[in-house]
N, C-alpha and C positions, 0 to 999 in steps of 0.2 A: 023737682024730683025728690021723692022719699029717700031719707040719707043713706037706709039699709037696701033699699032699691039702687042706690048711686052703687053701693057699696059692691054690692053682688057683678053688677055691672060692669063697673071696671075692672072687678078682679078675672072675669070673665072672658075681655076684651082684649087684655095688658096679655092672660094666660094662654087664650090661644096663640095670638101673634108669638108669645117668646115659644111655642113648641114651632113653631113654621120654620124659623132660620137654622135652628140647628140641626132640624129633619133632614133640610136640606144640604148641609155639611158634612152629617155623618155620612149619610145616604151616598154622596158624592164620593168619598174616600174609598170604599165598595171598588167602585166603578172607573176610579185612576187606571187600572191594568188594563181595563179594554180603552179605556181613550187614548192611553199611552202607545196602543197598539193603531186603533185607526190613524192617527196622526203621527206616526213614527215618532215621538219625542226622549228625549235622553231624562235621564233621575233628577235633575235641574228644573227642568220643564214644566215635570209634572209635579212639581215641589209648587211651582209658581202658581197652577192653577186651582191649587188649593190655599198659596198663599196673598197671593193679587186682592181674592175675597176676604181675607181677614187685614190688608194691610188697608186696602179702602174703608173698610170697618172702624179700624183704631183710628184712620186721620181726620173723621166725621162722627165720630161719638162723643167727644168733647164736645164741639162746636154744637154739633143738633140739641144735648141737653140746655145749653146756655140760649139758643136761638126758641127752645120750647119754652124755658122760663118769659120770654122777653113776648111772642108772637101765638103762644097757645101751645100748651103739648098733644092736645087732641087733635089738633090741625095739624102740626109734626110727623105725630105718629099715622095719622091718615095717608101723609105724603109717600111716608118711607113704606110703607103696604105697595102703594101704587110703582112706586120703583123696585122694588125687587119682583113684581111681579113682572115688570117690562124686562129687566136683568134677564128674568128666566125664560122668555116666550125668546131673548134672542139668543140666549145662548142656547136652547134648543135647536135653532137655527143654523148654528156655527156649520161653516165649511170650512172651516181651518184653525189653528191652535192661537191666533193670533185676535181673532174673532169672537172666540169663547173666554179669552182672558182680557178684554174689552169687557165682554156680557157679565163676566165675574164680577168687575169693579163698580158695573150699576147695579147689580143685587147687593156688594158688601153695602152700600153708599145707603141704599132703604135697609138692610139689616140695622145701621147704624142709628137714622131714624128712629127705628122701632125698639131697640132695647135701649137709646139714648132717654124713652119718654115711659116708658112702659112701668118701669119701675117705680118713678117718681109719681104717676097716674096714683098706683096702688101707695104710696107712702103720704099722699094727698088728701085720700078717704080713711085710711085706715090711722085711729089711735094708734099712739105706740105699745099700750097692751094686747092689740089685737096683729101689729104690724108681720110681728117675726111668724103667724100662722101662715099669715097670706101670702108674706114672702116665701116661705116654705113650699106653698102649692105652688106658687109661679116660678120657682124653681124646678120642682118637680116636673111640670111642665116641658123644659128644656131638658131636664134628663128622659122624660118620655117621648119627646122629639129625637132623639139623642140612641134609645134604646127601638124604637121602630126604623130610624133611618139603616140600619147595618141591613139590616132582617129587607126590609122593602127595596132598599137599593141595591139587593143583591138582587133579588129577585128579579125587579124590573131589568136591571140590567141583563141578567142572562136569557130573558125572555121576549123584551120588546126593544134591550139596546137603553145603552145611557142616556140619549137624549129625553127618554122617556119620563128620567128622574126630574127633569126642567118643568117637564110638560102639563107634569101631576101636581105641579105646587099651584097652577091659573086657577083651578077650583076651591083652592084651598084659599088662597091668596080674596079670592071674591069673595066668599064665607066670611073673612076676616072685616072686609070692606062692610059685608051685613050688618054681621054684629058693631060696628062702630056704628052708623047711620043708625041702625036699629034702637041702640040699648045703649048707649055713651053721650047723653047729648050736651052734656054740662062742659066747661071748659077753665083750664088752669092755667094764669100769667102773673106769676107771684113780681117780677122783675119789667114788667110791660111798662114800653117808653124810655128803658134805657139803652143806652149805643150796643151794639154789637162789634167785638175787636176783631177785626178783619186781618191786619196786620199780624195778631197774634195765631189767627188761624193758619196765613200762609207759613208762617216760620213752622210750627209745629209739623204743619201736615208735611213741608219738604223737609225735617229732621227724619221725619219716620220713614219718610220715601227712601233718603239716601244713607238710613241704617240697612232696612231690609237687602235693597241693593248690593249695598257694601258685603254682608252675608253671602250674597249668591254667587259674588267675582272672587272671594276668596280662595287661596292663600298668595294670590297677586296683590303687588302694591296697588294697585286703585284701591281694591279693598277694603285699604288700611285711611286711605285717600279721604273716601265716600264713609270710615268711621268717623275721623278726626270730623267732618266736615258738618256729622251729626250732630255730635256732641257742641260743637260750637254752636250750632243755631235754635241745640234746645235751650242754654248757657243764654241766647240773647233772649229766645222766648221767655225765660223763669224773672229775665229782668226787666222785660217790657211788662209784664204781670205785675210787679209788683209796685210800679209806679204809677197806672193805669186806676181810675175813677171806675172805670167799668172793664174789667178785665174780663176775658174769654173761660180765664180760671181763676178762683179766688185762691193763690198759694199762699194764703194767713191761714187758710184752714187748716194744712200741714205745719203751720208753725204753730198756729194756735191748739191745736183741737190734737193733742197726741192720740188717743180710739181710732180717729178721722188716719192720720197718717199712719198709724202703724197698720190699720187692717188694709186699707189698700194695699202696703207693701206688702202683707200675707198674700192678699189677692193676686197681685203680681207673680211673686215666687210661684205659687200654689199651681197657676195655669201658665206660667213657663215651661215648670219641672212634668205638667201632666198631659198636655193638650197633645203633642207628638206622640204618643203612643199610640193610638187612634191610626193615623198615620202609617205610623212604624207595621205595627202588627197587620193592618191591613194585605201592605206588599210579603207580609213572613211568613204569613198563612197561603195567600195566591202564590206568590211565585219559590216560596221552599218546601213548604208542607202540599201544594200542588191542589189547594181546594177551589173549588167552582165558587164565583161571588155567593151565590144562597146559603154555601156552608160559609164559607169566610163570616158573613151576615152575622150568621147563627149564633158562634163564637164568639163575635164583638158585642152581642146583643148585652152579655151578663155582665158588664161594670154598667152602663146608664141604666140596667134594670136595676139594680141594685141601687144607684143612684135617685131612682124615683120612689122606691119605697122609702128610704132613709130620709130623704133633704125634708118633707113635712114634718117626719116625726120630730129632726135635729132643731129648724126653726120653732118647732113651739117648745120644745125643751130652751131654746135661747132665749124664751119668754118669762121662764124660771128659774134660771139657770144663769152665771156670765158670759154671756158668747165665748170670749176666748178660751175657757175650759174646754168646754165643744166643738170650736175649731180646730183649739191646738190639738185636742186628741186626733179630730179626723186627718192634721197633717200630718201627724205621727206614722199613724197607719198608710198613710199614701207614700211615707219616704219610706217602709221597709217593703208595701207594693213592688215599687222602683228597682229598688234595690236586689228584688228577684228577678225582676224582668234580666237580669244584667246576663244570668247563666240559662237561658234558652239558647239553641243553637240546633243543628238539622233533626237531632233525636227528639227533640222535645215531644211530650204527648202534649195533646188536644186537651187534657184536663190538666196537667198543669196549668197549661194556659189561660182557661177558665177560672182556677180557683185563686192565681194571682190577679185576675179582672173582676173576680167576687170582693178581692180585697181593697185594691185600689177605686170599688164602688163603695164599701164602707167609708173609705178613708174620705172619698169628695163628697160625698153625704152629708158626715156629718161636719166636713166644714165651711161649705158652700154657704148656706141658707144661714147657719149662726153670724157668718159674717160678713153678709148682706146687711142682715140687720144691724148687728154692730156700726156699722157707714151712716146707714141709714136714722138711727135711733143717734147717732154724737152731732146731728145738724139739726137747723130751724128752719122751718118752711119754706124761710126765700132763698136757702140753697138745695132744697130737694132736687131740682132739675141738676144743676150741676153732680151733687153729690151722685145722682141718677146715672148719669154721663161720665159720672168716675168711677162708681163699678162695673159699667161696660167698658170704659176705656183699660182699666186693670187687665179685667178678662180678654179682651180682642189685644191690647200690647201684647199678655202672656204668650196668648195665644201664637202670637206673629214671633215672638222670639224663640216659641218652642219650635215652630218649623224653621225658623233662620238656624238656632243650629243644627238640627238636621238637616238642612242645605249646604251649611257652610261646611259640617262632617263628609256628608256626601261629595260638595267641590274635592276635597283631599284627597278621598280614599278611593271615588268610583267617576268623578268628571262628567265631564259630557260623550253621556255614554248610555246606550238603555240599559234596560236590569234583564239580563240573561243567565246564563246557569255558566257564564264563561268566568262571568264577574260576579257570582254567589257569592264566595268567601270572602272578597270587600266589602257584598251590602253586609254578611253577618258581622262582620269586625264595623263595620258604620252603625249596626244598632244597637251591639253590646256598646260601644263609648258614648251614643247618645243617651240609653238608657244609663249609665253610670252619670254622667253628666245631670242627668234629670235627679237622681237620687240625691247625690247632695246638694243641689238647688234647694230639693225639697227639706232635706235636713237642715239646712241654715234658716228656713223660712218659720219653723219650728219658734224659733228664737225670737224671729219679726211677731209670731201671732203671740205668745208668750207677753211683750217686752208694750203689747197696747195696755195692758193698766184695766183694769175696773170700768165699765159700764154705769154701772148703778154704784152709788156713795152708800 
């Protein structure tokens, strides 16, 4: 295949699969009130069902980048298409809450797949003068997955019913399936023939299981139980890593490669302090300001709009430019976003609201796609797939940590309990301290994108 033919190809391929998962995400968050409602679930619950999918996400985004280096990333990312399409046809299905947080965990597990491989795909084909453009569009992507899901998932929801939101991704999901078989046919195994670390897979993946957890039983001692117990087995994981010929993660990268470890730490921060908002304002608009999903939608639409116009322009300015100039600003912006969120409360107008999710769409704009690339551009080809698998994994931990604590606030102040107008003034005191929470995350993270160093000599 002609190179600029490969080239088109994969960015093509990589971009629509990354707008399909997070369609599905935002789209869903929409749609928590009414499921909350057919299934009677308490704030816990429905924390889970939006968390179940991002924590099977983070325990399979490592390993799928490293099993794509070693067995093909086109063959990976094929797989993970097919399972979350199966994810969605059963959680459509669901006749109980127990059912559809099952069906969650097989959509996160092909999400994980898919942006495990996706990105490495595009960092495969693309020079690193060309890299920070492409990244930019396949970002944007996810921010215009991102910016139609509020808008559609409202809609459907109030229309044909949540299930519907599941239902709508089979034709999408086969589209995807096209374009691979169609227009992808070359294949990448920079690592093919060496062992896969199995052992370092299970330690990881039950650290992350019995963090999450530990977040949702709080302020009980198991808890605190289920942290210690994390913390120890990530402690054996970083040390089975680093004695290991073929480890699952190469942790020399972090020691070697300072770009490498300080922008994932940005990454980290950046979608801890921001992913729960999403979340948060979903239920503050349905159940305080009292709007129908299509308006809620509406509302949410303007931070990923925002985010799709921006993250191209920011990535090919990172082509120009040091990444960390361009990210640190865009964190900047995102921690005084935050930092407004904190004084919403039952008066608030609808356009406040908007013009704080105008801002916190500048602020992940412009530091998403800079510092993709950054990760992406401080590695050599036989860790694309990892380094791939590290800025998903960045993004889906953050992510999983930004709902933990919003769960773990929620165990404190509202229990197991649904969200009624009995217990309003708990949920508002749970989202003022989580948004405060989120704001200086993101102001320390400032420091982390700051403190990566130079790019280019």
């Amino acid at each position: 295949m002609d190179h600029d033919v490969l080239k088109k190809a994969a960015l093509l391929v990589a971009t629509f699969a990354s707008f399909l998962t997070p369609f599905m995400g935002s789209a869903l968050n929409v749609a928590l009130p009414s499921i909350g409602a057919e299934f009677r679930t308490d704030a816990i619950t429905l924390n889970w069902i939006a968390s179940s999918y991002l924590l099977s996400t983070a325990v399979f985004l490592l390993p799928s980048g490293r099993m794509a280096d070693i067995i093909g990333r086109r063959k990976v990312f094929t797989t993970g298409i097919l399972l979350f399409m199966a994810g969605s046809a059963l959680a459509a299905i669901s006749g109980n809450v127990g059912f559809l947080l099952f069906s969650r965990v097989i959509q996160g597990i092909g999400s994980a797949l898919i942006f495990g491989t996706g990105v490495a795909i595009i960092s495969s084909v693309f020079p690193p003068g060309e890299r920070g453009k492409a990244l930019g569009i396949n970002v944007a992507a996810v921010y215009i997955g991102l910016s139609v899901g509020p808008t559609a998932g409202g809609i459907l929801t109030q229309y044909w019913g949540w299930r519907s939101i599941f239902w709508i991704t089979l034709p999408l999901g086969a589209l995807a399936l096209y374009l691979i078989f169609s227009r992808l046919k070359s294949e990448w195994a920079e690592s093919k023939g060496e062992r896969f670390d199995w052992w370092g897979f299970l330690l990881y993946g039950a650290a992350l299981v019995m963090l999450m957890y530990g977040f949702s039983i709080l302020p009980g001692w198991p808890g605190y139980v289920f942290f210690a117990g994390s913390i120890l087995l990530m402690i054996l994981f970083i040390r089975l890593q680093r004695i290991l010929v073929f480890p699952l993660f190469d942790t020399g990268l972090f020691r070697r490669n300072r770009t490498f470890a300080f922008s994932n730490l940005a990454a980290l921060i950046n979608y801890s302090a921001t992913f729960g908002v999403g979340f948060l304002l979903s239920l503050y608009l349905q159940y305080i300001k009292n709007l129908q999903p299509r308006e809620a939608g509406l509302v949410l639409l303007a931070q990923p709009l925002i985010m799709a116009v921006v993250s191209p322009l920011s990535g090919r300015l990172s082509d120009k430019l040091e990444p960390r100039i361009v990210a640190t600003t865009g964190m900047g912006l995102s921690s005084l976003g935050l930092l407004l969120l904190v004084f919403l409360n039952e008066t608030s107008t609808l356009f406040s609201v908007v013009a704080i999710l105008v801002l916190l769409g500048l602020g992940f704009g412009f530091f998403s796609s800079p510092n993709t690339n950054a990760i992406m551009s401080s590695v050599n080809k036989k860790h694309y797939g990892v380094a791939s698998g590290s800025v998903g994994t960045m993004r889906m931990v953050g992510q999983m940590f930004s709902l933990g604590i919003v769960m773990m606030i929620f165990s404190v102040f509202i229990g197991r309990a649904e969200i009624n107008p009995v217990n309003y003034p708990a949920f508002l005191q749970s989202m003022k301290i989580s948004f405060s929470v989120f704001s200086v995350l993101c102001f320390a993270g400032i420091f982390a994108s700051i403190a990566r160093g130079n790019l280019r000599k």
